[in-house]
N, C-alpha and C positions, 0 to 999 in steps of 0.2 A: 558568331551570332548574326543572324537574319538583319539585313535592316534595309529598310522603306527604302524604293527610289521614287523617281518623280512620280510615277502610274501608281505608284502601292500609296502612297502617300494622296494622292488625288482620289483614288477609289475611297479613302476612310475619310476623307474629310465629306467627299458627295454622300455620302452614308448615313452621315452621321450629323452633320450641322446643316446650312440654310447657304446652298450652293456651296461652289467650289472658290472660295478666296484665295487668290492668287500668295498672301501675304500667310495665312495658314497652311497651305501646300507645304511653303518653301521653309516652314517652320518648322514639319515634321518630317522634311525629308532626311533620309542619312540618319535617321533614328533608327531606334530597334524597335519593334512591334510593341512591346511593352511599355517602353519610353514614349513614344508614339501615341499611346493610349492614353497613358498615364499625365500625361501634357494637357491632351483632349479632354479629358474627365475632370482636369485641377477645377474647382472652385473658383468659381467666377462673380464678381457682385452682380446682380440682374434685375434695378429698379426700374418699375414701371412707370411712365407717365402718368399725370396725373388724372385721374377719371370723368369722363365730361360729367357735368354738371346735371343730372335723375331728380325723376317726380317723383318724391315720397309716396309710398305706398297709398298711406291712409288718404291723399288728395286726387288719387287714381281712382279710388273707389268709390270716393265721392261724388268725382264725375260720375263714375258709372251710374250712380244709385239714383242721379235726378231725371233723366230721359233718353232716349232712344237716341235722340243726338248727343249725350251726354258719352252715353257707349261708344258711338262712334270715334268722339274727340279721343276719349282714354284710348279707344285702339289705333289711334293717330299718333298719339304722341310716343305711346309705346314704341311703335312702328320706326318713329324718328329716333328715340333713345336708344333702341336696338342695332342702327346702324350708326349712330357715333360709338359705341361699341366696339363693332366690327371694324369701324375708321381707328379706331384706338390700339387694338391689336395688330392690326396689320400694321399701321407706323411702327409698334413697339418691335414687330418681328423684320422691319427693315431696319431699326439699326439697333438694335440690342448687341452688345460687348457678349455676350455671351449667347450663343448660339445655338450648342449644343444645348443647353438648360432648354433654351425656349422651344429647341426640335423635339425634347421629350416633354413638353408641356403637351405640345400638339398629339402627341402619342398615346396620354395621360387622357386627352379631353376627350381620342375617339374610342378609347376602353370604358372611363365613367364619363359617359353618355349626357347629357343633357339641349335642352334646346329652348332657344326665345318663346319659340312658337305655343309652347307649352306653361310654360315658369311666367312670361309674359312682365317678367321681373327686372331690369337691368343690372341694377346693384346686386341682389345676390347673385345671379349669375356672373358677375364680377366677383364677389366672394370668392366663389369655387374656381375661377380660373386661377386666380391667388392662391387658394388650396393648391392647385396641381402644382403651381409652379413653385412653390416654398418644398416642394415634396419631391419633383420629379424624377430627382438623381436620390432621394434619400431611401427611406424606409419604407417599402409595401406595407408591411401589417399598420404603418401609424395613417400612412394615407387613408388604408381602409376603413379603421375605424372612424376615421376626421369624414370619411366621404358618406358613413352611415349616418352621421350626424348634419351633414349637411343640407340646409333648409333648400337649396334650389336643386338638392337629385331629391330629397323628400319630396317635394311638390311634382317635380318631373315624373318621380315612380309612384307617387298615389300611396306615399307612404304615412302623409297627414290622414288621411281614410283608412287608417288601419285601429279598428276599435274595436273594445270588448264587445262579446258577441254577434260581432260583423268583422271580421278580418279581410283585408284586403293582402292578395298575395300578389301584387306585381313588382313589390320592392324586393321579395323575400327570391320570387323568380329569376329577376335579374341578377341579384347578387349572388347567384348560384350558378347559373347558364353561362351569364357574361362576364362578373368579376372575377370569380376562382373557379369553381371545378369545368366549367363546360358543360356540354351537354353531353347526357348520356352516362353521368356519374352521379348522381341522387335521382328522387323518385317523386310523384305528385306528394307523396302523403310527407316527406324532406321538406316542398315548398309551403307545404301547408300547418306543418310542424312551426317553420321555422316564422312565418308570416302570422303564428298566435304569438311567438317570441316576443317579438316585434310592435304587439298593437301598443298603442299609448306614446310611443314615439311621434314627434309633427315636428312641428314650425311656425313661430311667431311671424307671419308675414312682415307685418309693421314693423318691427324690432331687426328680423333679417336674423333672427338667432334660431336656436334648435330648444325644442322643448321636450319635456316628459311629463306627461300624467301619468300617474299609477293608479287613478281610477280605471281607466281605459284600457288598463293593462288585464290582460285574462288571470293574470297569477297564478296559475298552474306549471309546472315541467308537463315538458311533451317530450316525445323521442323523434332525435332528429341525429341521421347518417347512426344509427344505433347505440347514439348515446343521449342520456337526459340533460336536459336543460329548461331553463325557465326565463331567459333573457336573452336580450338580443346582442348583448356582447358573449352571452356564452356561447350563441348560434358563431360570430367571428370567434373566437377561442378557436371550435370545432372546424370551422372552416382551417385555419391558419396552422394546424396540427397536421392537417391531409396532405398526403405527399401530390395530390393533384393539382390541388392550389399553386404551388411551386411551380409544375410541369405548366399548367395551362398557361401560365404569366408566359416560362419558356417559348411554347410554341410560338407566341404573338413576337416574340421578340426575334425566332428565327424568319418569319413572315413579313415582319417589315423592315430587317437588315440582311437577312442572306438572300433567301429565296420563295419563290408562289408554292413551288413544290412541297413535297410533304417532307417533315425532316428526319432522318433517321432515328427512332426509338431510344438509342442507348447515348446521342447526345443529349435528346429531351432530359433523358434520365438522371446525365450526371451534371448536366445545367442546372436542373431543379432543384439535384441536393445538396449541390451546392449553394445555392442561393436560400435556401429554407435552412440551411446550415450555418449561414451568417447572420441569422435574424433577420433574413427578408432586403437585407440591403441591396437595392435597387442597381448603384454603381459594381456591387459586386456582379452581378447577374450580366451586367451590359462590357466590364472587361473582359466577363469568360468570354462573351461571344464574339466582342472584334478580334481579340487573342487567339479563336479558334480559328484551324487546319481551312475550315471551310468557309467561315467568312473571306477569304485569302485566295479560296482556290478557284482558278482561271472560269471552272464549270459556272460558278456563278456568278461572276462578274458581270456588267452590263445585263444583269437579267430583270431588272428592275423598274417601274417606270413611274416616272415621278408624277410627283401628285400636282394638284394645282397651284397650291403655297410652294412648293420646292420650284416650279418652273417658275412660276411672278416673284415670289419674292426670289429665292436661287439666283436667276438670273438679274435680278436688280441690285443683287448684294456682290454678286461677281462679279459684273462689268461696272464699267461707269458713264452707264447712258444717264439721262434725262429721267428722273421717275416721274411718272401719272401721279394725279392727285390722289390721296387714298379712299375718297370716294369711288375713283372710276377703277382701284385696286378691289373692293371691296365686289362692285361690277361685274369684273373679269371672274374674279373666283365663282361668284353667284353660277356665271353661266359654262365656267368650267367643272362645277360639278363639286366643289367644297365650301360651301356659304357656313365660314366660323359661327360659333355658337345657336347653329342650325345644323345638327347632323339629321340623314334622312329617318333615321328612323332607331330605338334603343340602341341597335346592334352595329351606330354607326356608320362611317362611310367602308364601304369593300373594301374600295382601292383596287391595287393591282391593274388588271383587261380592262377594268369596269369606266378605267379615268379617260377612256378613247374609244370615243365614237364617229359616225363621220360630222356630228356638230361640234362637239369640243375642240376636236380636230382641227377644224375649220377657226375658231378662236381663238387655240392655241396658236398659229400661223399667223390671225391677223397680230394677234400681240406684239409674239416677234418681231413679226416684218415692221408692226410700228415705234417699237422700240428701238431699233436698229436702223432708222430710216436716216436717210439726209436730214442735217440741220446745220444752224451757224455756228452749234460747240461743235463740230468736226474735230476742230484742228486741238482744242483742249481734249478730247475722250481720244484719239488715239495719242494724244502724250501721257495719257492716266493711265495708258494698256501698259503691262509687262514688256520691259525691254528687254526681248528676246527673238529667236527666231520662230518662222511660219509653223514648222514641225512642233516645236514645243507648245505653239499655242493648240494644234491639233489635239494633240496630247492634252492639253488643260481642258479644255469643251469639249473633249467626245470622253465616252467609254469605252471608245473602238472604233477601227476605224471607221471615214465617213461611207456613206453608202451613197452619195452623191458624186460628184467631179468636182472639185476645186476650182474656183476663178483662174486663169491663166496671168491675170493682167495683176501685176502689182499693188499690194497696199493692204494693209491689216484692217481698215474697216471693212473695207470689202471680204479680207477674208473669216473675221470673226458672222459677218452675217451671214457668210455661206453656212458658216460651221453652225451656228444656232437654229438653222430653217434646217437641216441634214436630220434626217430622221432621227437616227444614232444619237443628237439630243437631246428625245424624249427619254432616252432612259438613265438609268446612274448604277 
């Protein structure tokens, strides 16, 4: 039976958690693929700190509703409450025990979509981040139905505007394009079907809860993917039945752990039915794929390139420099191209080519270089580094080798920063 050495073990851990920790490496080395996984996947506690301190709704609005500077302050404060937020998460994602949870949280948040900008909300968009992460390794169908009810993608997708005799289809779209089938698998007259389902569904802003009027509900069956229904759990029923639902989760899961490439037809195939075959279970879906021939196989190794939380935080959870305050964490991402609880737009961040340009580029380097720089911990950060030799640490921080030249001159800080400025570090 196959089992992990240093590289096999280093490849699944950069995959799959929040950088490569030296002390996780050497846990699943000498395992077997399975064992290996199965380690990686255990159950882990994952409490979050505790949430800074939000303006109640109703005193937000208040401001808004006495003047013109009134507006302004509420979009001040918001402004500020949004990036204690973002300060909030990013601590919690440099030192959360469990890593892997939080690496599918982030996975979780750029599929069900939402944004400050929009919601303008702090607390329920903390809600729903709690959503994701109570959920992330467990069950799809319970996620979904929890994320249809959720007040801050209601507000986000314009799902409180969805009322009898005015139907609004943007919640009904998305959850059709983006959540389960994709596009190119139902038809306008599906979205529109499915977004009568749906009206009467909101959200108590104030409350921060999910409501239902059945006034505002149409009360009629529509035909939706060719079968009837009159509800918007039935519209999820009918989604959750389709063998596409399954495949499309697939695809995204071969996209952000194998490869950019397009994935062969007959693994989608028997990924999806497998996973719609275990009731949706999330963990099951995510052992087929480390488990698989081609998560493994050399073709796609290092073809990946990491995002702007895998490089800040990654690398701040790997080594042991000095961390920046998480304000100027918060900073770096902004202008690296991933600003938490701000994606660009429904359909998320890309990723992939899209994470490097010649400006990212350019602060991805200064980061580095200023993370890595001369200080007076010198002498404590390289006795925190892995006592081991120079090859091994090559081994730990590339994917492959460097594509630079190596310092000549002695000494492991020196050689750890060659190795993180070396191109071959942008990817995983």
């Amino acid at each position: 039976m196959q089992r992990l050495n240093f590289s096999d073990a280093r490849h699944l851990v950069a995959r799959t958690a929040l950088g490569q920790e030296w002390s996780i490496v050497e846990q699943l080395q000498n395992r077997t693929r399975a064992d290996a996984v199965n380690i990686l996947l255990k159950t882990t506690a994952n409490p979050t700190p505790a949430l800074p301190p939000m303006t109640p709704w109703n005193k937000i609005m208040g401001m808004s509703n006495h003047s013109n500077t009134g507006k302004r302050n509420a979009r001040m404060q918001m402004g500020r409450e949004s990036v204690r937020m973002k300060q909030w998460w990013l601590q919690h994602l440099l030192t959360t025990k469990a890593p892997v949870q939080e690496r599918m949280t982030l996975f979780w948040h750029n599929h069900f979509t939402s944004s400050f900008e929009k919601v303008e909300q702090p607390k329920i968009m903390f809600v729903q981040n709690q959503l994701l992460r109570d959920n992330a390794l467990g069950n799809f169908a319970v996620m979904l139905r929890k994320i249809a009810r959720d007040p801050a993608m209601l507000v986000y997708l314009d799902g409180s505007l969805n009322k009898k005799g005015k139907p609004n289809e943007n919640f009904a779209r998305e959850l059709l394009e983006l959540f389960t089938l994709g596009r190119g698998h139902y038809t306008e007259k599906d979205i529109k079907a499915a977004a009568i389902a749906f009206t009467g569904w909101g959200a108590d802003r104030a409350k921060g809860v999910f409501t239902y009027d059945s006034s505002e509900n149409e009360g009629k069956k529509v035909k939706f993917l060719n079968q009837w229904v009159e509800s918007g759990d039935q519209v999820i029923d009918v989604l959750l039945k389709h063998p596409r639902t399954a495949d499309h989760i697939a695809e995204k899961f071969w996209h952000e752990f194998i490869s950019y490439h397009a994935p062969p037809a007959g693994t989608i195939r028997r990924w999806g039915h497998n996973f719609r075959a275990s009731g949706y279970q999330i963990s099951v879906l995510l052992k087929e794929v480390l488990n698989s021939n081609e998560f493994w196989d050399n073709r796609y190794r290092s073809g990946l390139i990491k995002s702007p939380v895998d490089l800040v935080i990654g690398t701040l959870r790997t080594l042991p420099y000095l961390r920046p305050p998480t304000e100027e964490l918060v900073r770096i991402t902004q202008l690296l191209g991933q600003d938490l609880f701000d994606p660009p737009n429904v359909k998320g961040w890309t990723g992939g080519k899209s994470w490097i340009d010649t400006q990212t580029l350019l602060v991805r380097t200064s980061f580095l270089n200023q993370t890595t720089r001369h200080s007076k911990a010198d002498a404590h950060i390289e006795r925190s580094l892995p006592n081991t030799d120079g090859e091994k640490v090559v081994e730990w921080l590339l994917p492959r080798q460097p594509a630079l030249s190596l310092p000549t001159t002695p000494g492991k800080l020196r050689l750890v920063k060659a190795l993180v400025l070396d191109p071959a570090y942008q990817l995983k």
